[in-house]
DRENLO-862758 format. One record per residue (C-alpha): x, y, z. Coordinates in steps of 0.2 Angstrom, whole numbers, plus 5000, padded with zeros to 4 digits. Layout:
// DRENLO-862758
XYZ;...
// end
This chain:
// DRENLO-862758
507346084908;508246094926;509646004930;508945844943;509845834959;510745694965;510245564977;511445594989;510645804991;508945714993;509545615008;510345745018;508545835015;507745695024;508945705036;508645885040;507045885041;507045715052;508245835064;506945985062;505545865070;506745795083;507145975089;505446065087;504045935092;504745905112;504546085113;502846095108;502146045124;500946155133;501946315144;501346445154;501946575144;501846515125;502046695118;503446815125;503946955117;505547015115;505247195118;504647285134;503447385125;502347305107;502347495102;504247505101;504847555083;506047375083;504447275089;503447365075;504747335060;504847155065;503047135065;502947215049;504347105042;503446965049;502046995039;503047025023;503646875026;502346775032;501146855014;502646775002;502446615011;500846565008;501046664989;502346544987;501546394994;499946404983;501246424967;502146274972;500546164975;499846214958;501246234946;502246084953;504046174949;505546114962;505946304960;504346374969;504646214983;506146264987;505846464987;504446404996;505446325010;506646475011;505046595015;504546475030;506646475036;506646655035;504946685044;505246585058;507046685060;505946845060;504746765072;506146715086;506746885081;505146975085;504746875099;505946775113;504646635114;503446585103;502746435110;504646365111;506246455113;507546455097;508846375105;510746415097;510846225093;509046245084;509546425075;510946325070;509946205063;508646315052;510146425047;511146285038;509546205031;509246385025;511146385016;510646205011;508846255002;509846414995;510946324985;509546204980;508746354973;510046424963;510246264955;508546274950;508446484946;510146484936;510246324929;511746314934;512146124929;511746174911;513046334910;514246314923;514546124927;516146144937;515346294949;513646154952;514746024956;515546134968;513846194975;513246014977;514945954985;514646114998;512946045002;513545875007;515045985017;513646085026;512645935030;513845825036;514545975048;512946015053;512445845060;514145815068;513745995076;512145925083;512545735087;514345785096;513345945108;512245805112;513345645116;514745785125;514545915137;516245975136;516346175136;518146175123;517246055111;515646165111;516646315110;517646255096;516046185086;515246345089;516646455080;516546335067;514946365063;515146545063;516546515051;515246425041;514246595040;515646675030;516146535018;514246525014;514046705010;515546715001;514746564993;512946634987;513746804980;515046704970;513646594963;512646754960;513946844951;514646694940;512646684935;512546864928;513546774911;511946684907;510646774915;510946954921;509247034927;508746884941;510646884946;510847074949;508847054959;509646944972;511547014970;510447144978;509347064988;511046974996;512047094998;511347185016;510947015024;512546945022;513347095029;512247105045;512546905048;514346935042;514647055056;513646975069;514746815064;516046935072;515546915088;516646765089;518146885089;518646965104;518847145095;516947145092;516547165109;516847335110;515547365095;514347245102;512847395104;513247435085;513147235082;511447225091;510747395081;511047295066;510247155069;508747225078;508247365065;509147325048;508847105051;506847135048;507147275035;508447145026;507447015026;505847085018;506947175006;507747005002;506146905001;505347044987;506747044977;506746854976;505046824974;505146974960;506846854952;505746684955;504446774946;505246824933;506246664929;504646594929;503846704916;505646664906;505146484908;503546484904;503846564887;505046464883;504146324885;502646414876;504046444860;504646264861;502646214860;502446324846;504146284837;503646084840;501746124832;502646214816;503846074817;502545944814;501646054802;503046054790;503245874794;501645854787;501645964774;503145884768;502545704770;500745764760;501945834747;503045674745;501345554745;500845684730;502545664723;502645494725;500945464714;501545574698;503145474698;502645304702;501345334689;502445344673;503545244680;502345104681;502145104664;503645154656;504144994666;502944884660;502844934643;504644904642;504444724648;502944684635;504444754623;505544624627;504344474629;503844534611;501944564612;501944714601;502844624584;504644594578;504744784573;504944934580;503345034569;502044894577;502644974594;502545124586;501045174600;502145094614;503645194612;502645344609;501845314629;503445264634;504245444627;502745544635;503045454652;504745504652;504445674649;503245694662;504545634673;506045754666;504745894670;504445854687;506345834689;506745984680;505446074693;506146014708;508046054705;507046244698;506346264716;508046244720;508946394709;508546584710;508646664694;510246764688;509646954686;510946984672;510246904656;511546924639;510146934628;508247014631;506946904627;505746964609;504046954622;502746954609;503646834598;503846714612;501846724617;501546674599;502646534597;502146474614;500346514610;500546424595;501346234603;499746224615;498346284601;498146104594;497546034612;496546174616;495446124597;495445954601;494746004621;493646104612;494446264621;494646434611;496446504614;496846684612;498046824611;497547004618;498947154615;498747294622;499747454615;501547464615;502347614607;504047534603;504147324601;504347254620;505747144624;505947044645;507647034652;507146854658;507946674652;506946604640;506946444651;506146554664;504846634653;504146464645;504046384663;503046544669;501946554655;501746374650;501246324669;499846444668;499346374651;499346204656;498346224671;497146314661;496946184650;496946064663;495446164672;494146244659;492846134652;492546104633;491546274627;492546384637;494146504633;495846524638;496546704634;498246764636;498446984637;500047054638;499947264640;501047384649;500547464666;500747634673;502247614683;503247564665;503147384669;502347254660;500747144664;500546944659;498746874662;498146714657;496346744660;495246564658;493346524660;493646354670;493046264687;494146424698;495046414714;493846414732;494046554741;494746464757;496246384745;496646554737;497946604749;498846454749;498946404732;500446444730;501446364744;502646234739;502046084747;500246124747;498746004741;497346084737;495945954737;494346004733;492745914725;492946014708;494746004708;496045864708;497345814721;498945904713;500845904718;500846084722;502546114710;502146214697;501346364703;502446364718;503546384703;503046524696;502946624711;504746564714;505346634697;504446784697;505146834716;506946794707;506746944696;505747064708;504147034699;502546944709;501046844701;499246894708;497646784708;495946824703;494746694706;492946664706;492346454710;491246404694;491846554682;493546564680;495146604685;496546754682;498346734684;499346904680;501146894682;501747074687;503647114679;504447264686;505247424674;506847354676;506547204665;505547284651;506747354636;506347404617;506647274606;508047274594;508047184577;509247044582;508446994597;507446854590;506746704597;507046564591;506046404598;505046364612;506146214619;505146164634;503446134623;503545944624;504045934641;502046024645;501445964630;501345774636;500045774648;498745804633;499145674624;498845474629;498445314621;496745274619;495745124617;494145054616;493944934629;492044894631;492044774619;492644564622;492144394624;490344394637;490844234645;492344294655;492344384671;492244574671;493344664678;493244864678;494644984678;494545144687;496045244687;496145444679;497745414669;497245394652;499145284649;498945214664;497145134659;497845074642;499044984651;498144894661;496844854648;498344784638;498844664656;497044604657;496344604642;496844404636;496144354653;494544464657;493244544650;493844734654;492744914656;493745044658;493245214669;494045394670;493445434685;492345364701;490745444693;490845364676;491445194685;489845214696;488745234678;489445074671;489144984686;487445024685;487244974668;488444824670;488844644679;490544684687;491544544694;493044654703;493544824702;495344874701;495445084708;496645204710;496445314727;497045484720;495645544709;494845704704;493045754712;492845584721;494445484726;494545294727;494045304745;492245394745;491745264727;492145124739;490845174753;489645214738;489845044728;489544954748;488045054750;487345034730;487744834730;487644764750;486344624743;487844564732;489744664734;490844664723;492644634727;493744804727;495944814721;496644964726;498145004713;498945164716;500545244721;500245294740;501345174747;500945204767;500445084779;499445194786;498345214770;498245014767;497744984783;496345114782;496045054765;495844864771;494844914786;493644994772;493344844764;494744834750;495044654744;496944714741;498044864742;499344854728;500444994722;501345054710;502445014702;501844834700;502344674691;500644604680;500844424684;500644494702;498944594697;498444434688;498644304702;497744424714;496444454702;496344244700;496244214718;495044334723;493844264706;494044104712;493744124730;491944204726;491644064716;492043944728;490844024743;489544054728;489543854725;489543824744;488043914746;487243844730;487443684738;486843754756;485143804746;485043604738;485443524753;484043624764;482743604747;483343404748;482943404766;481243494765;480643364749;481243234761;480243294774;478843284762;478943114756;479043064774;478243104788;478943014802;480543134799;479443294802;478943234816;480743184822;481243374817;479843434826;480443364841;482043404840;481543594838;480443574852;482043504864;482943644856;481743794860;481643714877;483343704882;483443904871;484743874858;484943994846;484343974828;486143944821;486243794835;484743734833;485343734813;486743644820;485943524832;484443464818;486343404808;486843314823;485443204823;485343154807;487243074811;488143214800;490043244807;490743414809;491443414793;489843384785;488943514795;490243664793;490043614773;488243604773;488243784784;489743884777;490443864794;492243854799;492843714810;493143824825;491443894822;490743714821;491843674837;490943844846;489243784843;489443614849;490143664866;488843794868;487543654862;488443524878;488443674889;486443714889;485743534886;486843504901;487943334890;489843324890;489643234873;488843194856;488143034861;487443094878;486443244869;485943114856;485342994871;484543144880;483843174863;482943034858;482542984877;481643164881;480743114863;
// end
């Protein structure tokens, strides 16, 4: 951005221009001649060059005008104001009387406000205050200097009439014509550091105007009279010529600076937009992140209290099942660590010992085979032809992580019937080929090219929100070695991932290198494996809370919170929570937000449109801790917004207030339904009260109550207080208090016992 100008350059502008007015406006008054040529002839060559230069100049005005009305800039004002200086110079040039003469008091005038705006300009053009503070001081210090001088110039020729003192105020101001020169081609030049093409433009542009008014300037001297026909050649053929030149070559550095702005303002909008795309991607990420940390966390937390409270037994094999959860949880957690610090790390190229590949396969193969049998998956090993035993040079570290990634989404992602199959074959160009080819729910095409970014999300109806580490981790890996990993994939058949390892790392096995283990098994391994329990089953006459939330643990361990206290149902997903509810009574629902295919969010609208007649209350429990997602929660229609990790006294008192606060409107309402079936059988058993009622409904329809203070007046007269009223009407006291004034306002009463006067009188 441009440097701002201080206030004291803005008040010598207004002075200016006040001075322009004052010298300008008397002449305007009607002459005999207006328009007087300066030449004897109009088709002289000096009268045709000025009016050509005219025009130039005149063109450029309005050019610039229009830019300065529409694009606002304080650079286009003031090259703006420059044009108009510059034109009417030209004009009294061209002509000796154009509607007013140009007196040497008024050229004095539009010359100094011309040095004035020409330093405003640079100021703006070379942002000078951002790359040269000292030289903008000293510009802004000579604009005071030339105002001040230039209004003692004016004031004293007016006030004195003394022939020495104009003498002396007019070589002065000559003197002033050099100092500013030498001025603008210092400023110029001392630019060209910072911005060389729009300095050398006006260096330029400068340079033959400021030697015509330089030599003119002269004329103060008495050596220049002898060269006073040279001093008049120069201003009558090369002045015009000058000063169109000097307007293009500005307009074409104005321009220019302009477009240089404009882009840079176009790159910082860009930059900002990718800025705040990152932002967000980073914030989605952390959100994720947050959610498969807080998670285990949450449980290995909770678990670990029950431990201590002793609710598993006095020995450590009761807790066998605890200790196990607690052991998974915190290998989930080492992984997800152990990722992020790998994102981190480029991989070493030089490996001390090549990896056995098809050893390796097998054994990894081998660790994942018993959850792909209980998943009902077949897992499966393709070779393809090697003439001599292969052998990576890749860490083994690197090679599980890259392999057992792809597995575990695998796993993750094929149904129960389908198969995973791992092939390993050479290629062509010497290398080697990795695929692990599955039968799964696949990738849409829309997501494909940005599965593997690091902080993607890729939320889809078929696939569930993830944190976006472990293929960005793969691809990370195989980049470290020169290798790439490709993507196949095909929405409701299957995807292929091939890893793609370059000559260089494939060698022929010798007899001692052997693997020996694969060490990062568990660490994958424990996303298969959870507590289970059969939570359908409990006492009938205790309220029913259902569970919804994905994580297998998780649900145990809130099973194991609630399950002294409620009846509990637990859920995998939003879809099987919806079946129970079908087939169920629910008192509350405790849901997680995050879920697969349908997240916390859409099963809330659905369970608001399913049960309206009756609702039932709604907990949000999950790990998004942001304000912006409970207040969007709350506004849904969440009860509460509760994350994780959480205390279970916490969970229990909310789930105790919310049960009990139902049960308190349901009773009200229950005795809202006796009291009106009370008043209708006293109505019945006598009739003088219906007819009472009748009249009061009649006064009510006449005076046009609505139904609810009509509700509220028929109370009134039967002598019940507000109190009584807001009980008998599940109304608030305010909302009792609202009625009543309305009632007052339209029966036209400032009381109870006037409208009960008015009442019974009109009856």
């Amino acid at each position: 951005m441009t440097p701002p100008v201080s206030r004291k350059l803005f008040s010598a502008k207004r002075v200016f221009l006040g001075c322009l007015l004052f010298a300008f406006v008397p002449s305007l008054l009607p002459a005999a001649d207006l328009i007087v040529a300066k030449y004897a002839s109009t088709d002289s060559v000096a009268f045709v060059i000025g009016i050509l230069a005219l025009g130039v100049l005149f063109g450029l005005l309005c050019y610039t005008l229009f830019l300065a009305i529409s694009t606002k800039e304080p650079l286009f004002l003031y090259f703006c104001i420059i044009m108009a200086l510059l034109a009417i110079l030209q004009t009294f040039s061209t002509y000796d009387r154009f509607f007013f003469h140009l007196t040497y008091n008024r050229v004095t005038l539009v010359t100094h406000t011309l040095f004035i705006t020409f330093l405003l300009f640079f100021e703006q053009l070379f942002a000078i205050a951002e790359h040269d503070r000292r030289l903008s001081s000293f510009n802004k210090t000579s604009i005071l200097v030339i105002a001040g001088y230039t209004i003692l110039f004016l004031v004293l020729k007016q006030i004195f009439a003394s022939p020495v003192l104009h003498a002396l105020l007019n070589f002065i101001r000559e003197l002033f014509v050099f100092y500013t020169n030498a001025l603008f081609l210092y400023t110029i030049i001392r630019s060209r550091k910072w911005m060389h093409k729009e300095a050398l433009l006006l260096l330029i542009a400068f340079i033959p105007p400021a030697f015509v008014t330089s030599v003119n300037a002269l004329s103060i001297f008495p050596f220049m009279r002898s060269h006073q026909a040279f001093s008049q050649f120069l201003m009558q053929y090369n002045q015009p010529i000058g000063l169109s030149l000097q307007a293009i070559l500005f307009s074409l550095a104005t321009a220019n600076r302009y477009n240089h702005l404009r882009d840079e303002e176009q790159a910082s909008k860009q930059k900002q937009e990718e800025l705040e795309r990152i932002t967000n991607a980073r914030t989605q990420f952390f959100l994720s992140m947050s959610h498969e940390t807080r998670t285990p966390l949450t449980i290995i937390l909770g678990l670990v209290r029950q431990l201590r409270q002793g609710s598993y037994g006095p020995s450590l094999k009761s807790a066998d099942a605890v200790l196990q959860a607690i052991e998974r949880n915190s290998l989930t957690l080492l992984r997800l660590v152990n990722q992020l610090l790998r994102l981190e790390h480029t991989p070493s190229p030089k490996i001390a010992k090549p990896l056995a590949l098809l050893a390796t396969i097998r054994l990894i193969i081998s660790e994942f085979e018993p959850i792909a049998h209980e998943r009902g998956l077949a897992l499966s090993l393709e070779e393809g032809r090697f003439g001599l035993p292969p052998a990576l040079l890749v860490g083994q570290d690197d090679f599980e992580s890259l392999l057992m990634n792809l597995l575990s989404n695998a796993l993750k992602y094929t149904r129960s019937g389908g198969t995973i199959t791992v092939k390993v074959f050479p290629n062509e160009q010497g290398g080697l080929l990795l695929s692990v080819v599955d039968t799964g729910i696949g990738i849409p095409n829309e997501e494909q090219s940005r599965i593997f970014e690091q902080f993607a999300i890729i939320a889809d109806e078929k696939v569930s929100l993830q944190t976006g580490l472990g293929l960005p981790l793969v691809r990370h890996i195989m980049r470290g070695y020169g290798g790439e990993v490709l993507l196949e994939s095909c929405e409701g058949k299957g995807s292929t991932f091939t890893l793609v390892f370059p000559p260089s790392l494939v060698e022929v096995l010798h007899a001692e290198d052997q693997s020996s283990s694969a060490t990062l098994a568990p660490l994958f391994l424990s996303d298969f494996s959870h507590l289970h329990v059969d939570a359908q089953d409990g006492a009938t006459d205790l309220p029913t809370v259902l569970v919804v939330e994905d994580h297998a643990d998780l649900r145990w361990y809130i099973h194991s919170i609630l399950a002294q206290h409620y009846r509990v149902l637990l859920a995998e997903d939003a879809s099987e929570g919806l079946a129970l509810l079908k087939d169920e009574h629910v008192d509350l629902i405790i849901c997680d937000v995050m879920m697969p295919r349908m997240d916390g969010h859409a099963f809330l609208k659905e369970v608001k449109i399913r049960f309206r007649e009756a609702p039932i209350p709604l907990i949000f429990l999950t790990a998004r801790d942001s304000v912006e997602e409970k207040i969007d929660s709350l506004r849904e229609g969440a009860i509460r917004y509760l994350t994780k990790p959480f205390r279970p006294e916490v969970l229990l008192a909310i789930i105790e207030s919310v049960l009990s606060h139902d049960k308190e409107l349901l009773g009200s309402r229950i005795e809202h339904v006796r009291n009106g079936l009370a008043a209708v059988l006293e109505e019945m058993e006598n009739p003088e009260r219906k007819s009472d009622s009748f009249a009061v409904r009649q006064f009510a329809r006449q005076k046009e109550l609505s139904h609810r203070e009509t509700e509220v007046l028929l109370l009134i007269a039967k002598g019940l207080s507000d109190k009584e009223i807001g009980a008998q009407l599940s109304l608030s006291p305010k909302t009792v208090a609202n009625h009543n004034r309305a009632i007052y306002t339209k029966c036209e009463v400032s009381g109870r016992y006037e409208l009960l006067s008015k009442l019974y009188g009109s009856s």
